[in-house]
N, C-alpha and C positions, 0 to 999 in steps of 0.2 A: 835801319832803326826807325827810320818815319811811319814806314806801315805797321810797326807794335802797338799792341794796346799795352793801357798804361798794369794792367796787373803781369802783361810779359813782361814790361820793363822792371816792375818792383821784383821780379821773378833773377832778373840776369843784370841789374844794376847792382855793381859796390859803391855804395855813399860814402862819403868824408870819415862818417863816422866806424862803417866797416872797416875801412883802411886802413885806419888807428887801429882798430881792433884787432886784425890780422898782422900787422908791423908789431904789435906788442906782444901777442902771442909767438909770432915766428922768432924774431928779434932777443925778446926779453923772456923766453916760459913763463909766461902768466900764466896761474893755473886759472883765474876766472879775468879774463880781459877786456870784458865786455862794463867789467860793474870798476878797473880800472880806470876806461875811460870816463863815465860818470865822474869819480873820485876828481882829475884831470880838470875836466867843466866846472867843479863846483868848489875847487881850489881857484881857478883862474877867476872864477867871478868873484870871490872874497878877495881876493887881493889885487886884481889889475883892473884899474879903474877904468869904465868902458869898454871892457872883455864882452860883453852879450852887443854891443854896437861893432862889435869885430868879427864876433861869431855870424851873426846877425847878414853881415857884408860879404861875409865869405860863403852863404849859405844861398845869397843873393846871387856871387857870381858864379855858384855850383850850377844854379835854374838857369840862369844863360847858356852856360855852358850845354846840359840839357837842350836845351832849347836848340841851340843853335845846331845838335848833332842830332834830334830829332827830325827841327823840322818844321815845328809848332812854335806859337805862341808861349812863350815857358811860363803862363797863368793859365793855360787851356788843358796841358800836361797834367801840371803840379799847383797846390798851390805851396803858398812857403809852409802854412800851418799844415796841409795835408804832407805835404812831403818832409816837416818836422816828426808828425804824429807816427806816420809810418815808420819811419825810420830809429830817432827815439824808441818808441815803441817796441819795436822790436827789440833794441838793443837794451831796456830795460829789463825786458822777459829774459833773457838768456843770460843777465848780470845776477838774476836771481836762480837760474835752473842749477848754479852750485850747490844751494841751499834743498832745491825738492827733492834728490836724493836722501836725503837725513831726516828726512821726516817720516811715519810711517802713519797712515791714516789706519785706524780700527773701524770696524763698520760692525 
């Protein structure tokens, strides 16, 4: 894993937030489990006080983790924002591809 570049690694890494995803789908048939977990995040932050100081730590000791089985610096790999962005990100896009079917563009 040390000699990957970081677009292999985003290629063949399941993040925190995949995992949920895939536990929920496998687990529980979620028909869209991606835009579940969103739902999850954005209950935990209105009600448990400190939840983003907790997501926050665990996202922290995810990049160690990283880190330590890369190889690298786990600021030189990822940073927290890049490896939020990517990840979020993605997991944003695909909480909404339930929706692009139903649409139909006229041109």
């Amino acid at each position: 894993m040390a000699a990957c570049s970081a677009s292999q690694f985003y290629a063949t890494y399941k993040t925190p937030f995949d995992r949920v995803k895939e536990d929920l789908e496998t687990n529980y048939d979620l028909p869209n489990a991606a835009q579940a977990v969103f739902n999850v995040i954005i209950q935990a932050q209105k009600h448990y006080t400190g939840f983003n100081a907790v997501l926050k730590a665990a996202m922290e000791n995810e990049l160690s983790f990283i880190a330590e089985h890369t190889g690298r610096n786990e600021h030189v790999l990822l940073s927290y924002n890049d490896f939020l962005a990517q990840n979020i990100g993605g997991l944003f896009v695909k909480s909404l591809e339930v929706f692009q079917n139903d649409r139909v563009l006229q041109s």
